[in-house]
N, C-alpha and C positions, 0 to 999 in steps of 0.2 A: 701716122699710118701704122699698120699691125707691125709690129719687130723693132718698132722704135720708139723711145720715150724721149721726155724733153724734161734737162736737167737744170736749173739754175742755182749756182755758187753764189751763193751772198757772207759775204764777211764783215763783221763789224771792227773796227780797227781803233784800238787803245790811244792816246794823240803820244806817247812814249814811242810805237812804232815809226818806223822809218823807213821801212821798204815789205812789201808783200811781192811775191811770185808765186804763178801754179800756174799747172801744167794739166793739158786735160788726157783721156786716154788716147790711145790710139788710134780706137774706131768714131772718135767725135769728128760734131761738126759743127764747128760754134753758129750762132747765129745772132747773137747780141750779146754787146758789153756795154758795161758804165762803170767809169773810172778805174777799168784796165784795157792797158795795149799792147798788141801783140807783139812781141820780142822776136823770138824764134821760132819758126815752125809752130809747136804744141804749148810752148810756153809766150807766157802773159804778165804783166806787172803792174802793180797799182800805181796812177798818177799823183799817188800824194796827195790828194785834194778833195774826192771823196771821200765822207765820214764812212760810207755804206758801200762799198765797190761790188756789183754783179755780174757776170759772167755765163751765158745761156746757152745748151749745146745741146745737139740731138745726139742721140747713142742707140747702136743697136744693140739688142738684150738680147739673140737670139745664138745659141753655142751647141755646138752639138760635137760628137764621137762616134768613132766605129768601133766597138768594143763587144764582145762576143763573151759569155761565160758564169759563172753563177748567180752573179749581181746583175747580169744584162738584162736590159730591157727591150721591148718589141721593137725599137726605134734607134732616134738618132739622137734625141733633143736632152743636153743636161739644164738648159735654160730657153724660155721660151717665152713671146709679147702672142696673145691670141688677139686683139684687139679690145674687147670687153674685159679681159684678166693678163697678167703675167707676172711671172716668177723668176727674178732676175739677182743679179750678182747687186750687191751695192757699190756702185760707181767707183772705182779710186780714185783721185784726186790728190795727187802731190803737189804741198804747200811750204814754200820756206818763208822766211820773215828775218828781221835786227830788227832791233831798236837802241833808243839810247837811256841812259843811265842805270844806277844798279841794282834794280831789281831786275827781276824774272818775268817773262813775257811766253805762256802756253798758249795752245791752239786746246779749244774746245769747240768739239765737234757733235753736230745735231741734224740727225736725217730724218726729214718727215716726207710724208705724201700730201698733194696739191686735194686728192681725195681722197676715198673708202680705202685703204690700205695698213698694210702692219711692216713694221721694221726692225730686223736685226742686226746684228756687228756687220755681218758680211752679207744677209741674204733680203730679201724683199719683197713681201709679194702685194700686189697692187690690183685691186678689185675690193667687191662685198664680199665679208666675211664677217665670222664669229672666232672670238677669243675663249680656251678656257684656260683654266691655269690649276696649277697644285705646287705646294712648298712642301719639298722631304730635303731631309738629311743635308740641311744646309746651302738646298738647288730646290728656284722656282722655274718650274719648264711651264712654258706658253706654247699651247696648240693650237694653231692657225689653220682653223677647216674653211677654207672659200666655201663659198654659194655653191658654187660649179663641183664641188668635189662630193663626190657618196662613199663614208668611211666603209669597210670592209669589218672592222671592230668599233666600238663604242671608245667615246672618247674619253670615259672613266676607265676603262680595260687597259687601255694605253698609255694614262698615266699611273693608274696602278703597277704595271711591266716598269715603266719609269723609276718610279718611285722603287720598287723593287731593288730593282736593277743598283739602283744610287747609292742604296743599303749593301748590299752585297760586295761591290766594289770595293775594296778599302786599298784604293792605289794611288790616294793624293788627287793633285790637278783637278779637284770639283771646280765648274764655273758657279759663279754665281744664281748663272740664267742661261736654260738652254732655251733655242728659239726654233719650234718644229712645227713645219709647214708640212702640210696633207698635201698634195701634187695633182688636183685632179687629171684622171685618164681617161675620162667621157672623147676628146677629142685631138688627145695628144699623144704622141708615140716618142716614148722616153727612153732614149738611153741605155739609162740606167734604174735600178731600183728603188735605189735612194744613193741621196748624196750628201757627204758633208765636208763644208768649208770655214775658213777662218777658227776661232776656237772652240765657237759651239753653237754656231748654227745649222741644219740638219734640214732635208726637203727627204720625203715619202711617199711612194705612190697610196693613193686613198683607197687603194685595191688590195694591200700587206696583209698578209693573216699573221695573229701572234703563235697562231698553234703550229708553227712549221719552226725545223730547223735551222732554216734560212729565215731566222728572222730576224727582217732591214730595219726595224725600228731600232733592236737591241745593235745589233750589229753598226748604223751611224752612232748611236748613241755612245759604245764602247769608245766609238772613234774621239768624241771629244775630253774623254777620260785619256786618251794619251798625248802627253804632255811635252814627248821628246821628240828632239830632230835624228836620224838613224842616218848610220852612214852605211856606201851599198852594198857593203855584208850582212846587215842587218834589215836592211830594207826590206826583210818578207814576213817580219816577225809583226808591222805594222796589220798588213789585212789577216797575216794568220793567227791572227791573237783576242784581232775583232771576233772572226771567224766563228774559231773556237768558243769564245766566249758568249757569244748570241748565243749558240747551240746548248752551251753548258749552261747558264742562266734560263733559258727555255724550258730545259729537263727541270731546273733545281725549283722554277717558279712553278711546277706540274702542268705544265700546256701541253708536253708532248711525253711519250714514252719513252725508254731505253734502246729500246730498235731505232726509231726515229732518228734519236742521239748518235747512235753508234753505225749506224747507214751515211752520216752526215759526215765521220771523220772518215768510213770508210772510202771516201771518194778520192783520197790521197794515194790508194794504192792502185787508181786507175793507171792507164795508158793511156798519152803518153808525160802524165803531170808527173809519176811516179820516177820519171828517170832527170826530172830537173836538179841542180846541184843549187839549191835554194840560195846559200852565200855568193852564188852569180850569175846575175840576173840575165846574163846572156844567155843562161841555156835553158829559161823560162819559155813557156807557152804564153805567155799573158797572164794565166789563173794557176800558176803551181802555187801563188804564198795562200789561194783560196782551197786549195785543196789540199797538198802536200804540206805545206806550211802549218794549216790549220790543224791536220793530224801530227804531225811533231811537238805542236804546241802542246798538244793535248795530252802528248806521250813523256813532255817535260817534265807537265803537272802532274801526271802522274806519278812520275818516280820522284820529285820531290815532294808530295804527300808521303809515301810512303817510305822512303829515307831517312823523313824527319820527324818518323812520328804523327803527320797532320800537325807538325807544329809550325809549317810552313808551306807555300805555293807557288805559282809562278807568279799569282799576283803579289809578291814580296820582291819577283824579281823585275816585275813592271813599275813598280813602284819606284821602284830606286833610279831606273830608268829615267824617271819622270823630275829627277831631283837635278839630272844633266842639264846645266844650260850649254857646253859644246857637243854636236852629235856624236851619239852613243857607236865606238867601233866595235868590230865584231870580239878584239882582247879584251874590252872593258864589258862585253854583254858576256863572254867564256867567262870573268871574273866574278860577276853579280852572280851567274846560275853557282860556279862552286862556291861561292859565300853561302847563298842560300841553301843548295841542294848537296853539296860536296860533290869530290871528286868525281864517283860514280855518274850523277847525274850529267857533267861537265864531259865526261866520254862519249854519253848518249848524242850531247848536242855536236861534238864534234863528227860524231859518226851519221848524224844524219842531214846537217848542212852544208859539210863538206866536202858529201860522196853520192852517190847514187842509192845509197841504201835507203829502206823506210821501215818503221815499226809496223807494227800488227797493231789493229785498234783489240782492247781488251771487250772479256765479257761483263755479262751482270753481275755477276758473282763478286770478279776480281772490283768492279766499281764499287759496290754495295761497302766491302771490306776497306776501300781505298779511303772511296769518297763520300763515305754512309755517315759520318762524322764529319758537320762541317770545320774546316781547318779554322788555327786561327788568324783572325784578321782583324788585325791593330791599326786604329786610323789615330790621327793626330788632327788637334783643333786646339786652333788658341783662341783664349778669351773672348766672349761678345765683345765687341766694341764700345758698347753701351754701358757693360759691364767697371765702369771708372774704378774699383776698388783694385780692379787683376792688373791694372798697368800702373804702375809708380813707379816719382821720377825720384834720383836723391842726387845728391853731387855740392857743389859749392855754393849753390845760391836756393837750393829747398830742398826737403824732403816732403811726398806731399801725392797725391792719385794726379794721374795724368790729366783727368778734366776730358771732357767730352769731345774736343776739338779733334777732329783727323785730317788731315794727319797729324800724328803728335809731332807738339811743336817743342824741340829743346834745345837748347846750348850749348856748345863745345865742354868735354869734360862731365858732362851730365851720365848720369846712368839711366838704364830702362830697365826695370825689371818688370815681367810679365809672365803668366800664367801656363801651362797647354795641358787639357785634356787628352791622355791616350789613354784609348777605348779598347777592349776585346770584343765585338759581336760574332767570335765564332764559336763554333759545340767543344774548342778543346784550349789546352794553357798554351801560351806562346810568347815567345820573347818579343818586347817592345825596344826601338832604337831609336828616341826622339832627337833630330837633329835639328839643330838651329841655323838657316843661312840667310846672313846679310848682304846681299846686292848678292845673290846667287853665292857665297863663298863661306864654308863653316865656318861655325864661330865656337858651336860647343855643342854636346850629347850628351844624352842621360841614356842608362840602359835597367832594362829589369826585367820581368815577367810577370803576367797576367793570367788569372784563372779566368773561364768563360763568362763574358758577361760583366768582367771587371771593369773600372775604371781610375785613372789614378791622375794626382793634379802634379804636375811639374813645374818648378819656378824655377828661369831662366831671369839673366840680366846681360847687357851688355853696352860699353860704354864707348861715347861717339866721342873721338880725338878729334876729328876734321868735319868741316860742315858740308853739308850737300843731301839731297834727296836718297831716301834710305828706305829700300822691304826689305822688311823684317819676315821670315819664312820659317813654319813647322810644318811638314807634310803639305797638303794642300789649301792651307789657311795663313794668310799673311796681313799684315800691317803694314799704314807706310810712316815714316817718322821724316822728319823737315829738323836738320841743324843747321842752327845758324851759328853764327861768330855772336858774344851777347852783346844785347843793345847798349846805347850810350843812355843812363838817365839822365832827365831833367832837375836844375832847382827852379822850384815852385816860386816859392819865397824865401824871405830871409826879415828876420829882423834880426837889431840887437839892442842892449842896456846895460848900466852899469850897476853893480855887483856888490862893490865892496868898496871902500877907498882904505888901501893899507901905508899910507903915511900922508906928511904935506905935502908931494906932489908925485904918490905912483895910486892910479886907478885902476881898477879892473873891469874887463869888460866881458857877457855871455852873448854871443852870435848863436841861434837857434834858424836852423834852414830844413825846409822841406825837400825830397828829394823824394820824383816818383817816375816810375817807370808804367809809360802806357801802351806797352808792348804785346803779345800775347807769349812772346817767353822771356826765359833771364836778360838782366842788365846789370852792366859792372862797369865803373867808371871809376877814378883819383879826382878828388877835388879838391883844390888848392886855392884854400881863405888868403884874401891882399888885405892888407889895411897899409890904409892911405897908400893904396898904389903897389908895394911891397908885398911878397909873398912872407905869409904868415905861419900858416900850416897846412898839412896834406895830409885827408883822412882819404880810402879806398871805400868805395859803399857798392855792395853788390843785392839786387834784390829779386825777388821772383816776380812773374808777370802780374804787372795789372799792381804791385805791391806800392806802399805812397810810407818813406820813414821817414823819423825826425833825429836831424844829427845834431853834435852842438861844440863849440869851439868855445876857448877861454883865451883871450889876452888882458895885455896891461900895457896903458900907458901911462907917462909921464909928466904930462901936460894938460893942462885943464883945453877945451875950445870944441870943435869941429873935428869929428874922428869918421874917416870912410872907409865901410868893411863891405866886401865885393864878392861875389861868390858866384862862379857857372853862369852871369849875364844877370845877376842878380843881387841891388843893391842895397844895402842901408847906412843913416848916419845916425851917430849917437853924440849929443852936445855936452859937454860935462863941463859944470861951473868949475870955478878954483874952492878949494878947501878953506873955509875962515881961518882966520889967523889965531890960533892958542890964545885964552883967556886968561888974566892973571890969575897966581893962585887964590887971592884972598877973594875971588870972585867965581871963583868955578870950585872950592871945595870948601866941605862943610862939616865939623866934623858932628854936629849935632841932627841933622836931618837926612833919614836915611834914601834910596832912592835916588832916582835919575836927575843931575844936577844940569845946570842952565845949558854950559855947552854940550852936552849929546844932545839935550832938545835940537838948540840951532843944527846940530850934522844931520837930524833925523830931517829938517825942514830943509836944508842944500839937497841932501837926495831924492828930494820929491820933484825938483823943476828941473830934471833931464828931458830933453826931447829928442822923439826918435821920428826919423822923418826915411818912408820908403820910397824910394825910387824904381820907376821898374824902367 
């Protein structure tokens, strides 16, 4: 029926697992299962016994707000089922699992539609539609126009703004893939203007013009460029940064004028946005981070252009932002602006987030002079992936290119070294500050300056003591690395023979054993040669992945017979005759005929009837 889809959970289950649970949302209503039952309330558990266990539930898609303000829309609806279309959240679905032994057991996860439909991280829309797509600067954005939607711009226009936009930014957190759906408003009454959820999925009315101030496309789009969680002194800096930035990216892409621009931040000095205390959000209207916020933003970036020369912007100080994995407070966001902008600047923002006061938006003049020069903007990018030459591993067991496998796969004690491009695409020089973090937490920087348009390669390394799942992070471009503990090799084979005989009753013997590792990273193991039972010797052989060596042992024994030499589960025996007994002299020496006399012939003919006999 219209406002309701039907979801079915199918899990394939590894025969290592041991227990599956999920939970479905709130608004379900299951309707069929196989090989799960119900537990508690919303949660459900797999019987063990199904290879395939499904789970089938109605949901309503249908979300709506009362929200009033510059992003609003004619309506109520952020999510909506028409019956023939809908444009809905993707379902959450909390999943836990164990299993036994010692590897590792993920959830891989894959949402499709039963028909005509497209799907993102978070968003979904389900009807006839067309895909188009474009790859800039490191992001492929997919535009999802339904049937039912009539765009307001071409859908080359709007990823050109995209693409634009992508370029312009240099503030880290690019997704891979943004996923933007056109909204049809033929017969819906939305909300809002555009929305965006999870990390970069984005829904737009098909009604958006790009030559406005207010424009929603730039404006969601910004949204997925920011990368941090903000705590509530900060929390106005979120929509007034998008704000700002749509408008200021609008002017810079020429879609609209300077009046346009400067009419857009002048809305912060209305009544009654102008008297909210933006660091608390109690004394918001709803829209001061869209209005007042948006014009402070703009009055930041303004004095840290001009501060620093243009050698700097606020996008320096979103960026750093962006580097936070715990939410960004309002001392740690005062810090970032006077790193960036100094002191002076760091007064501005006290004075106008923490008081009733507002700037004056500037003129053309004062822009022209500020911002007529684009500042500069240094992004960071590490190595294609593909790229095998920019990651190399060294350490105890190779020196050697990483190999195409990703995640890179290495051994405790291993090093990575790797590559990053920091880039300048602005009109002026400016200091670069490539930081390196591992599982979110520094490891190391390089600093320097850039002329416009520069580019410079930096080689980083760093070395993994303990094993475990590992990103590797510069700016907004990461790797992920897999350490392990290194594996134990294999012996292949083994023979052995004898060698030498150095009197009447001590021989020698050579054991030659293969030894390979079919791992895809290091192995390092002691192995300790027995003969006849007894521990003999103890070499250490460590090798790189996939590597096959040949070791080799020497003993002696004393005794002519049956000798067994034993190695990693791997065995051989060597039979060694007894030595003939000494010729007399008048019969083994000569003093007239030069050359090999009777008795080496006969030693040369004893060493020829050894047998070696493999056991495996």
């Amino acid at each position: 029926m219209p406002g309701e889809i039907v979801v079915t959970l199918q899990y394939s289950v590894p025969t290592d697992v041991v227990d599956v649970q999920t939970r479905v949302p709130p608004r379900a209503t299951v309707t069929a299962t196989d090989g799960f039952i119900q537990r508690d309330g919303r949660e459900y558990r797999w019987d063990r016994q199904t290879a395939t266990p499904t789970l089938t539930y109605r949901l309503s898609v249908n979300e709506t707000l009362d929200f009033t303000g510059p992003i609003a829309g004619n309506g109520d609806y952020t999510f909506v089922d028409r019956g023939d279309w809908a444009l809905m959240r993707v379902p959450a679905t909390a999943t836990g699992w164990s299993w036994t032994g010692g590897g590792t057991v993920g959830l891989s996860r894959e949402t499709t539609t039963a028909g005509p439909g497209a799907v993102g991280d978070s968003m979904a829309y389900l009807g006839e539609h067309r895909e188009v797509t474009r790859t800039a600067n490191g992001q492929t954005f997919r535009l999802i126009i339904p049937a039912r939607a009539e765009l307001a711009e071409s859908p080359t226009r709007i990823l050109d703004s995209m693409a634009a936009a992508s370029h312009t930014l240099q503030v880290g957190d690019r997704d891979e893939t943004v996923f933007m759906i056109a909204a049809p408003t033929e017969s819906t009454r939305w909300g809002v203007r555009g929305l965006q959820t999870g990390d970069s999925d984005v829904w737009v009315r098909d009604s958006e013009r790009l030559d406005t101030a207010d424009n929603t496309w730039l404006h969601e789009y910004v949204h997925t460029r920011q990368g941090y969680t903000a705590s509530t002194d900060v929390r106005w800096f979120t929509e007034a940064s998008a704000t700002y930035y749509a408008a200021l990216l609008t002017l810079q892409q020429d879609r609209i004028g300077f009046q346009a621009f400067r009419d857009r931040l002048a809305l912060g000095t209305r009544t009654p946005d102008r008297s909210a205390v933006l660091a608390d959000p109690t004394t918001w209207d709803t829209i001061a981070p869209y209005t007042k916020g948006a014009l402070v933003a703009g009055e930041l970036d303004r004095q840290t252009r001009q501060t620093t020369a243009q050698t700097q912007s606020l996008q320096d100080v979103l960026s750093r932002m962006n580097t936070q994995n715990a939410p960004v407070t309002g001392s740690e966001f005062r810090e970032m602006v006077r790193q960036i902008g100094g002191d002076d600047t760091v007064t501005l923002t006290d004075r106008y987030t923490s008081t009733r006061e507002i700037p004056s938006t500037w003129d053309q003049q004062t822009h022209e002079q500020v911002f007529g020069a684009t500042p500069a903007r240094i992004g960071y990018t590490l190595s294609d992936p593909e790229n095998t030459a920019s990651y190399r591993v060294s350490g105890p067991y190779r020196t050697e290119a990483a190999g195409m496998d990703r995640p890179i796969r290495l051994a405790t004690g291993e090093t990575l070294s790797f590559e990053v491009t920091a880039s300048n695409t602005g009109g002026t020089a400016g200091e670069y500050d490539a930081r390196v973090q591992v599982n979110g937490k520094q490891t190391d920087r390089q600093q320097g300056r850039l002329a416009p348009g520069a580019t410079t390669t930096l080689t980083f390394s760093h070395t993994f003591a303990t094993a475990g799942e590992y990103r590797v992070a510069v700016g907004g471009s990461h790797v992920a690395v897999s350490v392990r503990m290194p594996a134990q090799p294999t012996v292949t084979s083994i023979t052995a023979q004898e060698t030498t005989t150095t009197g009447p009753a001590t021989y020698a013997v050579e054991i030659i054993a293969t030894i390979q590792n079919d791992h895809t990273y290091p192995a390092a193991g002691n192995f300790t040669l027995y003969q006849n039972g007894k521990p003999l010797a103890t070499q250490r052989v460590q090798l790189a992945p996939n590597e096959e060596r040949t070791i080799s042992y020497n003993a002696t024994v004393e005794e002519a017979g049956e000798h067994i030499y034993r190695l990693g589960g791997q065995q051989a025996t060597v039979t060694i005759a007894p030595a003939a007994p000494p010729t007399p002299d008048s019969e083994t020496t000569s003093t007239e005929s030069p050359g090999f006399g009777v008795g080496v012939t006969l030693l040369a003919i004893v060493s020829l009837i050894i047998v070696l006999v493999r056991k495996q």
